[in-house]
C-alpha positions as CSV (number, residue, x, y, z in Angstrom):
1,X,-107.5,51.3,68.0
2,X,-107.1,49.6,70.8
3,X,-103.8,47.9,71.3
4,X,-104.6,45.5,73.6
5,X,-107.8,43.8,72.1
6,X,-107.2,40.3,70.9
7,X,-106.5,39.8,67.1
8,X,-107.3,36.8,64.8
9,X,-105.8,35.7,61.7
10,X,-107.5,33.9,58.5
11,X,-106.1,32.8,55.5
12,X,-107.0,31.4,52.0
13,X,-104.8,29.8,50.0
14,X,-106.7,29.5,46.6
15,X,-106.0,28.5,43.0
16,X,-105.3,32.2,41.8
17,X,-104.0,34.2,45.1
18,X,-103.5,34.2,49.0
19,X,-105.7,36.2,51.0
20,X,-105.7,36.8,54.6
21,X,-107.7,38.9,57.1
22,X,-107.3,40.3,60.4
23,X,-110.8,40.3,62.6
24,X,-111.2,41.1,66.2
25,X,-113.2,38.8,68.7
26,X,-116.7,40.7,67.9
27,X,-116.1,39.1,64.0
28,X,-115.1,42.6,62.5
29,X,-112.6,42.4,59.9
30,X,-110.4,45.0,60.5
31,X,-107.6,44.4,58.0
32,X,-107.1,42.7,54.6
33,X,-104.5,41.8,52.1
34,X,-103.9,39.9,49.4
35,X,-101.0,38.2,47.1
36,X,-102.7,37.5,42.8
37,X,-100.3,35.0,41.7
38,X,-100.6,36.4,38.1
39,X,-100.1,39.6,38.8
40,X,-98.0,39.7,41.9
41,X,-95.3,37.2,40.9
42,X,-92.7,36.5,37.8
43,X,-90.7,33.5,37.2
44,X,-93.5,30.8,37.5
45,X,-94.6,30.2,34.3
46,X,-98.5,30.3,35.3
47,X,-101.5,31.1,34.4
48,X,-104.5,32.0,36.4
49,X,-102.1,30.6,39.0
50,X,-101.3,27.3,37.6
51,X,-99.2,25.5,35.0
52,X,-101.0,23.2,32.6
53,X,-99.7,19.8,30.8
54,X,-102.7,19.7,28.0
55,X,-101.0,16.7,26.4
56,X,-101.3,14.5,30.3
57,X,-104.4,16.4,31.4
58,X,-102.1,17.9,34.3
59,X,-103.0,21.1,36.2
60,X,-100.1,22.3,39.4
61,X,-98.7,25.1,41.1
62,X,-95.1,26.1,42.1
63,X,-94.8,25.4,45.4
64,X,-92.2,28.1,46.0
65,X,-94.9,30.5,44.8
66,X,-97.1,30.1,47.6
67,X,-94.2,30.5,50.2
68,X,-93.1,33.9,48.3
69,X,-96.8,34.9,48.4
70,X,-96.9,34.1,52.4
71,X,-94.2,36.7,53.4
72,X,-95.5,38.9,51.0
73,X,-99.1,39.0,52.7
74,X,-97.6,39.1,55.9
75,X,-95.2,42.2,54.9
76,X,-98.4,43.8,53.5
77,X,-100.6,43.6,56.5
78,X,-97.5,44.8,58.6
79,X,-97.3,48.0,56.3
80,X,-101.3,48.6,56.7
81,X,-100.5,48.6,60.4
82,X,-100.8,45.4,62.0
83,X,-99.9,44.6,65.2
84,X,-99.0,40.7,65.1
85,X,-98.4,40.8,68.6
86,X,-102.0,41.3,69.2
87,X,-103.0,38.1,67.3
88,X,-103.7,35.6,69.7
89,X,-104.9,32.7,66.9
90,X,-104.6,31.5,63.8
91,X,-106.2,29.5,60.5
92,X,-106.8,29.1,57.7
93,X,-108.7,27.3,54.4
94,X,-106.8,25.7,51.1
95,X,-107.8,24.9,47.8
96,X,-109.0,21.2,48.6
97,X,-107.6,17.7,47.8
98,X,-103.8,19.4,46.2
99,X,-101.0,17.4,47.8
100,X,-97.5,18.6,48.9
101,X,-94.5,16.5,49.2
102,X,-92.3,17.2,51.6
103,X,-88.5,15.4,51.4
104,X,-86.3,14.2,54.8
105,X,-85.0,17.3,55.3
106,X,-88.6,19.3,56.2
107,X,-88.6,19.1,59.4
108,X,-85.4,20.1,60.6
109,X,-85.4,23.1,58.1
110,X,-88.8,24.1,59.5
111,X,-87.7,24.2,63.0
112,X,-84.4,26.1,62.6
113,X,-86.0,29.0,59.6
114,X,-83.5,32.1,60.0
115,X,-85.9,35.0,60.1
116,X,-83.6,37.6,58.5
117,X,-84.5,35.1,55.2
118,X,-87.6,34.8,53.4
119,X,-89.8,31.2,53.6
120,X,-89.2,30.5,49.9
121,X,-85.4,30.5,50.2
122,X,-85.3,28.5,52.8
123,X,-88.0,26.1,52.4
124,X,-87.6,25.7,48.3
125,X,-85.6,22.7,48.4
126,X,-87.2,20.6,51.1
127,X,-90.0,19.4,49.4
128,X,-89.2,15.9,47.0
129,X,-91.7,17.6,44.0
130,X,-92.0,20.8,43.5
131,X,-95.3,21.1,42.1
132,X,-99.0,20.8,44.0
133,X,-101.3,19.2,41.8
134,X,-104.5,21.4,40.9
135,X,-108.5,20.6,41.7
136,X,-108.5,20.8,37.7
137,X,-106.0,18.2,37.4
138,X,-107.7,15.5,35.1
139,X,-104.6,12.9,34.4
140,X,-105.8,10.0,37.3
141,X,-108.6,8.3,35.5
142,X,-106.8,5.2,35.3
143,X,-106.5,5.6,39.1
144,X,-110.0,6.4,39.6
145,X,-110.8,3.1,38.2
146,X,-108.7,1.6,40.3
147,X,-110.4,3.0,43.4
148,X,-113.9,2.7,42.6
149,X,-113.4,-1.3,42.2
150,X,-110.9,-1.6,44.8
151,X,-113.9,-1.9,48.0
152,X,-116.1,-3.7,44.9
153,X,-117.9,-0.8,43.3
154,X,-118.8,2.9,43.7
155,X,-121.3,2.8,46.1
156,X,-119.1,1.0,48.7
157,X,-116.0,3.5,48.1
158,X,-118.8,6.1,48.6
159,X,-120.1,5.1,51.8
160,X,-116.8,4.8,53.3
161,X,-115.3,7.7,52.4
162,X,-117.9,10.1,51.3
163,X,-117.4,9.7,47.9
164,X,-116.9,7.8,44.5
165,X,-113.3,8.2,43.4
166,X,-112.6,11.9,41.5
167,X,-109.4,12.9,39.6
168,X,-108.9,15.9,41.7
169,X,-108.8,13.8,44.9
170,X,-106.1,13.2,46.5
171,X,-105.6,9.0,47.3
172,X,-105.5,8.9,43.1
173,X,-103.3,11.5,42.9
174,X,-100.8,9.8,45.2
175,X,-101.1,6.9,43.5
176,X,-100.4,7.8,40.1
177,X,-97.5,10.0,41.9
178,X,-96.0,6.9,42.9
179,X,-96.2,5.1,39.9
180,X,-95.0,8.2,38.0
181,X,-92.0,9.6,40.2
182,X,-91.1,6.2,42.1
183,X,-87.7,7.8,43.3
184,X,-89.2,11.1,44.3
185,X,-92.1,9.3,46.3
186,X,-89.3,7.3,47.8
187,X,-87.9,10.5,49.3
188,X,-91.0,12.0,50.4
189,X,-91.2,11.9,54.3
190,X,-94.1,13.1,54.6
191,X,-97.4,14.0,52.6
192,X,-100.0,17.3,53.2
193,X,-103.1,19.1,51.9
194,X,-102.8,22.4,50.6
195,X,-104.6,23.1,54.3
196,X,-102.3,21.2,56.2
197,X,-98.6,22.6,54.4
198,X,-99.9,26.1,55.5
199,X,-100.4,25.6,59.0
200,X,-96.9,23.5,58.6
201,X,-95.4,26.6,57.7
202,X,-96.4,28.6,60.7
203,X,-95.8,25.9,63.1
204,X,-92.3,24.9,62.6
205,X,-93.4,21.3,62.1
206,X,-95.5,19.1,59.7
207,X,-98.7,19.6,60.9
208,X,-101.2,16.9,60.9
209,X,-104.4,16.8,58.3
210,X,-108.2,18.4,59.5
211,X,-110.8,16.4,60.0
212,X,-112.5,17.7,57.1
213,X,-110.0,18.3,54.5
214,X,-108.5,14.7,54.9
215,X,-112.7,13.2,53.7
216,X,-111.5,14.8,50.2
217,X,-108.8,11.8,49.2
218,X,-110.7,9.4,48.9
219,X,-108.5,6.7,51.8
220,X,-110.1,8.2,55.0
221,X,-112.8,5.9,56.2
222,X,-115.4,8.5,57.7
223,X,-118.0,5.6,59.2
224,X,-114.2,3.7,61.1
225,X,-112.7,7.5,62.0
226,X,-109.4,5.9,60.3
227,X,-107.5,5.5,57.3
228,X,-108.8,2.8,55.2
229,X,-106.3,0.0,55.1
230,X,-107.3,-1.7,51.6
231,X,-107.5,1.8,50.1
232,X,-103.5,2.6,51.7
233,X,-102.4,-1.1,50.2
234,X,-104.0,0.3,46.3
235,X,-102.2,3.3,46.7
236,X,-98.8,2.6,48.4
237,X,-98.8,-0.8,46.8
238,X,-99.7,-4.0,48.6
239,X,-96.8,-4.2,51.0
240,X,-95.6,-0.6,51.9
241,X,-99.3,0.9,53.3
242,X,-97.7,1.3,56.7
243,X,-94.9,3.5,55.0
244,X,-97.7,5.4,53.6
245,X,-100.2,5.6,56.7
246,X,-96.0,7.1,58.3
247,X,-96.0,9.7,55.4
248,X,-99.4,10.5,55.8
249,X,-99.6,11.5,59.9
250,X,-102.3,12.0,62.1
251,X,-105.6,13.8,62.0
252,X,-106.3,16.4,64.4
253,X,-110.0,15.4,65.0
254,X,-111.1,18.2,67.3
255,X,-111.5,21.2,64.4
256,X,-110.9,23.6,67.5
257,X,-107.9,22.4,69.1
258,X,-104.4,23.7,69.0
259,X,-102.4,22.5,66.5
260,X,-99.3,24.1,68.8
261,X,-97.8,27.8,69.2
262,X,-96.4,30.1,66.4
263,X,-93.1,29.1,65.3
264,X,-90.1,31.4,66.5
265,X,-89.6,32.4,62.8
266,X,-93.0,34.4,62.6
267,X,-92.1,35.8,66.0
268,X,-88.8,37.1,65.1
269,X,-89.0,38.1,61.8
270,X,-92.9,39.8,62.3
271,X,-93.6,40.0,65.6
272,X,-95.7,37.8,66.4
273,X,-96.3,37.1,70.4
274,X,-94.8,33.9,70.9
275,X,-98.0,32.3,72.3
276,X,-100.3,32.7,69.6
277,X,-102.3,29.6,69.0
278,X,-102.5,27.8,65.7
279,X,-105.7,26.2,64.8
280,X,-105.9,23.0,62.3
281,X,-106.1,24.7,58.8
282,X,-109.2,23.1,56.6
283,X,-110.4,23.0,53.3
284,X,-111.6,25.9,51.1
285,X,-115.5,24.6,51.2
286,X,-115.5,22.9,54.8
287,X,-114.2,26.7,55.2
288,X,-116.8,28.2,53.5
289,X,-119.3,26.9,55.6
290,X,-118.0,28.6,58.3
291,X,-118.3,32.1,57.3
292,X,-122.1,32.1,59.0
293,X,-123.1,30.5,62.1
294,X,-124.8,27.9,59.3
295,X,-127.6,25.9,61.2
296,X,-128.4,22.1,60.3
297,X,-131.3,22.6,57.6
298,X,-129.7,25.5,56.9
299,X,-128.4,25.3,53.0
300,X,-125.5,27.8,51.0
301,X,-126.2,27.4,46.7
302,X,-123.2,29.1,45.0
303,X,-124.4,30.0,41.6
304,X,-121.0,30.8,39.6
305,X,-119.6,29.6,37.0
306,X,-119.9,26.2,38.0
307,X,-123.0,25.5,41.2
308,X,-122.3,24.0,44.7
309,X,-124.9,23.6,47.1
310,X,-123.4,22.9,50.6
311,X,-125.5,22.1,54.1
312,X,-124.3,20.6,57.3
313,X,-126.4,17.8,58.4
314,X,-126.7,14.8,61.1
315,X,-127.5,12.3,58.6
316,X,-124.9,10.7,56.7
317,X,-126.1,9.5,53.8
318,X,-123.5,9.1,51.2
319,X,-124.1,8.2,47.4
320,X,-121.7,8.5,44.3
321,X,-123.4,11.3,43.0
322,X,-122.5,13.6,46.0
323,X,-119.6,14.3,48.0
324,X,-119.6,13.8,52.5
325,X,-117.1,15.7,54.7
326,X,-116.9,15.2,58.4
327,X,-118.3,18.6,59.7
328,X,-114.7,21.0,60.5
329,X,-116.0,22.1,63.6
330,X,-118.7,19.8,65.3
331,X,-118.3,16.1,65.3
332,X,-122.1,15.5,65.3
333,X,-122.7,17.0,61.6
334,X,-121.4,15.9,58.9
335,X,-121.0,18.4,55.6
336,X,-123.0,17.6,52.5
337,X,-121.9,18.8,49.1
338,X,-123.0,18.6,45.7
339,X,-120.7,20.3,42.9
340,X,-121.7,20.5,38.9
341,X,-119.4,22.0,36.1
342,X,-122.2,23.2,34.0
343,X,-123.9,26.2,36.3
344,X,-123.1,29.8,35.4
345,X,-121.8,28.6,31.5
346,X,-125.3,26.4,30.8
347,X,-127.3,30.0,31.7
348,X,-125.2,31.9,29.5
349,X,-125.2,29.3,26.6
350,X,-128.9,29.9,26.8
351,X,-128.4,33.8,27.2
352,X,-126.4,33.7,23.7
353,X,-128.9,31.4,21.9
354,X,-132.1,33.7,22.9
355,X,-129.8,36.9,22.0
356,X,-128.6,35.6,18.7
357,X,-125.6,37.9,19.0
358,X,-122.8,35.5,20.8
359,X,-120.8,38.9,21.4
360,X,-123.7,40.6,23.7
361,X,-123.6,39.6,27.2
362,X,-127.0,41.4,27.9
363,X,-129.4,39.2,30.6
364,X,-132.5,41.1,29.7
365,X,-134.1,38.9,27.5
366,X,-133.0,36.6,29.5
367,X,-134.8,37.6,32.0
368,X,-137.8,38.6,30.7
369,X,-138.5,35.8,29.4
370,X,-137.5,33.7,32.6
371,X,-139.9,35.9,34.6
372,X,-142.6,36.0,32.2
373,X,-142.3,32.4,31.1
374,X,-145.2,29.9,34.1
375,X,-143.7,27.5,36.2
376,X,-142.3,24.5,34.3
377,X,-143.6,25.6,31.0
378,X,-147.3,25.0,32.0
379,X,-149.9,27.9,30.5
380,X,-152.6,25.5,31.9
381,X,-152.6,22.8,34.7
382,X,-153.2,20.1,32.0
383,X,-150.1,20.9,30.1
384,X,-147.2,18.7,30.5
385,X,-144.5,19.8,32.1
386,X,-141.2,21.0,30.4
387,X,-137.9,19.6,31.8
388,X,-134.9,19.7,30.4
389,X,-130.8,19.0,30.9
390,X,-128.3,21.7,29.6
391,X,-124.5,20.5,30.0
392,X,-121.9,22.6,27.7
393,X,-119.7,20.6,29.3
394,X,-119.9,16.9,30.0
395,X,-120.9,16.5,33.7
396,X,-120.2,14.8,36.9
397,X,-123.8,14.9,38.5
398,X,-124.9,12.9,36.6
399,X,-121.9,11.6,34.6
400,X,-122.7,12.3,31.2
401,X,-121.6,13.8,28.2
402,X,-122.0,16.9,27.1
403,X,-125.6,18.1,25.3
404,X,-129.0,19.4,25.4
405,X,-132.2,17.3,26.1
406,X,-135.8,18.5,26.2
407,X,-138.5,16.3,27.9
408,X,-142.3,16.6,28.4
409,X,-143.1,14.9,31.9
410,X,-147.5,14.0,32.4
411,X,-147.1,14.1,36.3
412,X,-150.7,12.1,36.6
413,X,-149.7,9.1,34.3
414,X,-146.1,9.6,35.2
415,X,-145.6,9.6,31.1
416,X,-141.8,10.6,30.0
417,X,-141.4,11.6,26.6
418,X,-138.0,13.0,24.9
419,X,-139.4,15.6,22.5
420,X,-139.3,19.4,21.6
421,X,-143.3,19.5,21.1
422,X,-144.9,22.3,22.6
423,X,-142.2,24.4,23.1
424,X,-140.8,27.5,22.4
425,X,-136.9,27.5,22.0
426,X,-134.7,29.0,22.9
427,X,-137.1,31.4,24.7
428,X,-139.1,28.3,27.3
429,X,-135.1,27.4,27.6
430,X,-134.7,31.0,30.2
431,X,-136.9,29.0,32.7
432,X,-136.3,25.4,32.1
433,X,-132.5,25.9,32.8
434,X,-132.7,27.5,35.9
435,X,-135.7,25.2,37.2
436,X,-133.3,22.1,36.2
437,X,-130.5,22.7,38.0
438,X,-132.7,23.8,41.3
439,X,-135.0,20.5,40.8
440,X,-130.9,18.4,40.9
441,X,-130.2,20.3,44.1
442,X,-133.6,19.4,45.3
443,X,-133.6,15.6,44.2
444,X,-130.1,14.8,45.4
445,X,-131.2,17.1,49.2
446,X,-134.6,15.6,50.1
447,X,-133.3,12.9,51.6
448,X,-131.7,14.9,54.1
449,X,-133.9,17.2,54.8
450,X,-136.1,17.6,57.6
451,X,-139.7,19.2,58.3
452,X,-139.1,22.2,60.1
453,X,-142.5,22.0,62.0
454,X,-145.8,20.2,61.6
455,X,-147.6,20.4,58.8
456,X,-144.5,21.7,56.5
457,X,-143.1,18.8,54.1
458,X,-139.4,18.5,54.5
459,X,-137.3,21.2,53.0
460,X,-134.2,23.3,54.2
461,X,-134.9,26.1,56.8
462,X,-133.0,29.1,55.1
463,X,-131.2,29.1,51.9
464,X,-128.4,31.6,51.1
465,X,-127.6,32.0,47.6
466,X,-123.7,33.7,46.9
467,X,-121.7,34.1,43.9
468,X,-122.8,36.1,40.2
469,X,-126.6,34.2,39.6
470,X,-127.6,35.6,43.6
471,X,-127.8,38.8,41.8
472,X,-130.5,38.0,39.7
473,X,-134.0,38.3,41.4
474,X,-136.2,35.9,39.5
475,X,-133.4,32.8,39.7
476,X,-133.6,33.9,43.6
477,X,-138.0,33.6,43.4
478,X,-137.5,30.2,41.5
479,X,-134.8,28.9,43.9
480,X,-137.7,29.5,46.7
481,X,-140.5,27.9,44.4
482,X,-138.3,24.5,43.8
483,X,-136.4,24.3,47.1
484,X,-138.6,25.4,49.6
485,X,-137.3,27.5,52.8
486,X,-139.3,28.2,55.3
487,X,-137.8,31.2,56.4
488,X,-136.9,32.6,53.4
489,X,-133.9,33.1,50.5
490,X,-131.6,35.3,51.7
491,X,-128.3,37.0,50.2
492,X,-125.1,36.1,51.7
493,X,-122.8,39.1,50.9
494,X,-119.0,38.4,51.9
495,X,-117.7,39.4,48.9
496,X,-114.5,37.0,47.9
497,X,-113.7,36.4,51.6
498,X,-116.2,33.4,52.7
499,X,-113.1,31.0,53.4
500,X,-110.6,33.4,54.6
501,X,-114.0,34.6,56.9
502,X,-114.5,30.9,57.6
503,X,-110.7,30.5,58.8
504,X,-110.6,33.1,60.7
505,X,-114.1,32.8,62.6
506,X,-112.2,29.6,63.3
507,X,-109.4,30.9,65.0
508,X,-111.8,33.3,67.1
509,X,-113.5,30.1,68.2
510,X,-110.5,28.0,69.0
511,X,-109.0,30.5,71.5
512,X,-111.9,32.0,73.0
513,X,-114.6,29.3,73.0
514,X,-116.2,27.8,76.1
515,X,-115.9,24.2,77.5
516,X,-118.0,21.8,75.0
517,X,-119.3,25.7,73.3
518,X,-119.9,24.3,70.0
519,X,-118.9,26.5,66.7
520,X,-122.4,27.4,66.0
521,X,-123.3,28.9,69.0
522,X,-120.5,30.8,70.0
523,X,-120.2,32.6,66.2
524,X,-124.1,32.8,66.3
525,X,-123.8,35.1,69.8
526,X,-121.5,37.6,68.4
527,X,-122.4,37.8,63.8
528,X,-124.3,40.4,63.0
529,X,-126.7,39.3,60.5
530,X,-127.6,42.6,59.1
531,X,-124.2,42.9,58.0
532,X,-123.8,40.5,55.2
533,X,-127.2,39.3,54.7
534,X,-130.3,40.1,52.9
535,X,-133.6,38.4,52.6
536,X,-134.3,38.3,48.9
537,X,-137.7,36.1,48.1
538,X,-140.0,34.2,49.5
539,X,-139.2,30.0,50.3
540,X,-141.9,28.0,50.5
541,X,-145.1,28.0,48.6
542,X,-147.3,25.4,49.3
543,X,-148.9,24.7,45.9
544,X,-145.6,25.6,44.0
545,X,-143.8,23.4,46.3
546,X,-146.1,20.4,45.9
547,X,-146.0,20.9,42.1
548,X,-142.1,21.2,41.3
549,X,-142.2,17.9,44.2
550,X,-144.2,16.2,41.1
551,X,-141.6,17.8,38.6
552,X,-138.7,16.0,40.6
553,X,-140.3,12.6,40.3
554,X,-140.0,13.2,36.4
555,X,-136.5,15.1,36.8
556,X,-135.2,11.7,38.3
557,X,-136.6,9.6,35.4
558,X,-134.9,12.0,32.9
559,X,-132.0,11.4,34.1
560,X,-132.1,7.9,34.5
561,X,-133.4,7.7,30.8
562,X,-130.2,10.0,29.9
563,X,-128.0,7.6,31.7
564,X,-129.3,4.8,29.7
565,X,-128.5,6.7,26.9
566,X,-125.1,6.9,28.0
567,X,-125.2,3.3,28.6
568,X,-126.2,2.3,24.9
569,X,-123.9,4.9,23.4
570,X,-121.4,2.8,25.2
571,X,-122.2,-0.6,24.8
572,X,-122.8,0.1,21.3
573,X,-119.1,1.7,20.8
574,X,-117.5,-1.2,22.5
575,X,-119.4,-3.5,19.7
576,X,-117.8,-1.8,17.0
């Protein structure tokens, strides 16, 4: 190996482990390792790398755990045979919207680290709470009230900050910090994303939030470029949002600029070279964008167990139903994402009913029946069409409880009828699942969308399907039918590494990028396609595109019929 090429480092700092890779400048990943906080660690009291309060709907982390897993990673790529001297840049992703809370003493400790001791020695006492609350964390809903009225309603909170107010983000979860640890948020200096503690850690200093990360709490005004001032006051409390905006910091706004060198600790204790470059650290799905040179148009559907559809995009178009990022690398996109609970566990609920046998996980009648069953239920053109909702668990696009619905949509009369006549269940339930979450993606997308050339309606120009449901060949056919894609659905095979890949194609592109050489371009130049992607089915079918664009228009008014539903249910309990 040659022991003079220039080395990049990535890192992903996720619920249940740390990874990191090593890749060169030509994108190959030369080196790997890895830190499972179950299995790799004792004395935490987790599980699945977190600690769970049932009683207050509370979900953290040890703090301390993920400095013991840093050195650990770093020890382990050092025994594989790494060179750290060779690495000229660094980043990396974190789980999104967790906050750390650092005390007075941070700083100071952070600057003078002794490297003959390990990070979570040293750094174990300067934080004033030693927990990170989880993305799972559910205990802010009081909070969340508070911030979708505090700007008059949802849709305003929405359009100025990308999105309606969630538990998991972070502006609540300061605010119920506050109001739950007063004298521990009184010693808090300063305040980071999971993202930004990381790249704290390597630079000796607190580093300042990514453009990206920082849309996911809910106080950064994305339209202004600042922090929202009414939005501070809620949290911090009416007089002290200056004190917040102070424990807060700045943003680093260019997603490729130096964030400042290595500290002396990595150097000394790993050998690091002392000018290695560290790049602002972003979140773990602004990251995952960045694991392809990802076009606008361009669209990635993760189909585990729960389904996020992510696209970068120059129109900003925010709504309480989806979620806007600024775009981590180029200031004229923005990131558009969409996330449901009920993806991977509404398929196999319908698996388990059609196999009678809760104990088999066998797909095959599964999937013959979703590739035997027509498009939408329809044996003839003058049938209705089938739609239906299928949410285990309640949801969050739309907001509604948990159930099952079934529908029959007349397209020509635009006739909506809640009914089970006509079909088959739970064997018409194999297709009607999978076409219902596509037509959501596909209803909540068209207004972003674009028509690639004249003649073709709008519709995204590739889509890349990743996670457990890619696998399946018929899901990957109907994804094409409902979504369109003009060049095709294709594959996207990175195994576990898309933000650690992300983070570290960000590095590559920090140090080595062009004046004004925008993200895109410069990864595009140097991935090699063939590598981790394959084209799996067709996109765009004319007729079968124009038909499921009928089927949406009766999606949308089953859901709207569902949310009055909701309404009622409400009203009515409120009555009694």
């Amino acid at each position: 190996m040659d022991a003079q090429r220039p080395l990049y480092l990535g890192f992903d700092l996720s619920t249940q482990q740390l990874k990191a890779l090593v890749v060169a400048s030509d994108l190959k990943v030369l080196y790997e390792a890895k830190y499972d906080f179950d299995h790799d660690s004792t004395g935490f009291g987790i599980k699945k790398g977190v600690i769970t309060n049932d009683e207050d709907l509370e979900v953290y982390a040890p703090i301390a755990l993920w400095l013991r897993a840093l050195d650990t990673v770093l020890q382990r790529l050092k025994d594989k045979g790494v060179e750290f001297r060779q690495i000229k840049g660094i980043s990396g992703a974190g789980q999104q919207h967790g906050s750390v809370y650092w005390n007075e003493t941070a700083e100071h400790v952070l600057q003078t680290l002794d490297s003959s001791r390990t990070l979570e020695e040293q750094l174990e006492h300067t934080f004033s709470y030693p927990f990170s609350p989880n993305w799972q964390d559910a205990s802010t809903q009081e909070e969340c009230d508070a911030f979708d009225g505090r700007l008059g309603n949802v849709e305003t909170l929405a359009s100025n900050t990308g999105s309606k107010a969630h538990h998991r983000f972070t502006g609540p979860q300061i605010l119920r910090f506050r109001k739950r640890y007063p004298d521990a948020y009184r010693e808090t200096s300063r305040i980071s994303l999971v993202s930004s503690f990381l790249a704290s850690v390597f630079l000796g200093n607190i580093a300042p939030f990514d453009i990206s990360d920082v849309c996911g709490m809910n106080l950064w005004d994305i339209k202004a470029g600042a922090w929202n001032e009414a939005l501070l006051a809620l949290t911090a409390g009416s007089t002290d949002a200056e004190i917040l905006k102070e424990k807060l910091g700045p943003v680093a706004e260019d997603g490729g600029g130096s964030s400042g060198r290595v500290s002396p600790y990595f150097v000394q204790r790993y050998g690091f070279d002392s000018s290695a470059s560290v790049a602002p650290f972003t979140g773990d799905n602004p990251a995952t964008i960045l694991a392809l040179p990802l076009r606008p148009m361009d669209v990635i559907v993760s189909l585990g167990t729960s389904t996020t559809f992510l696209m970068s995009t120059p129109r900003y178009k925010p709504d309480p139903s989806v979620h806007f990022f600024n775009h981590p690398t180029t200031s004229s996109l923005y990131m558009f994402m969409l996330c449901y609970k009920n993806g991977g566990l509404a398929r196999e609920q319908v698996r388990d009913a059609i196999n009678k046998d809760p104990s088999s996980k066998s797909w095959a009648h599964f999937d013959q029946h979703l590739a035997n069953s027509p498009p939408l239920g329809q044996a003839k053109e003058s049938d209705p069409m089938k739609l239906g909702l299928y949410f285990p668990r309640p949801e969050i696009v739309p907001n509604v409880r948990a159930g099952e619905w079934h529908f029959n949509f007349e397209p020509s009369t635009k006739s909506l009828k809640e009914t089970d006549h006509g079909w088959v269940m739970p064997q018409d339930d194999a297709r009607a699942i999978v076409e219902s979450q596509m037509l959501s993606l596909r209803l909540r997308s068209q207004d972003l969308v674009e028509s690639p050339w004249d003649g073709i309606p709008p519709q995204p120009r590739r889509v890349y399907l990743v996670g457990g449901g890619s696998q399946n060949a018929t899901i990957a056919k109907i994804a094409g039918e409902v979504l369109g894609g003009v060049e095709g659905i294709y594959r996207l095979d990175v195994g576990e590494n898309a933000c650690a890949l992300g983070a570290a194609y960000k590095a590559v592109w920090a140090v080595e990028r062009k004046s004004g050489e925008a993200f895109e371009e410069f990864i595009g130049a140097r991935w090699k396609e063939e590598d981790f992607v394959e084209k799996i089915a067709e996109g765009y079918q004319e007729l079968l595109f124009e038909k499921y664009g009928q089927a949406t228009k009766g999606f949308e008014l089953m859901e709207e019929e569902i949310m009055e539903q909701e309404k009622r249910m409400k009203s009515g309990a409120r009555d009694e």
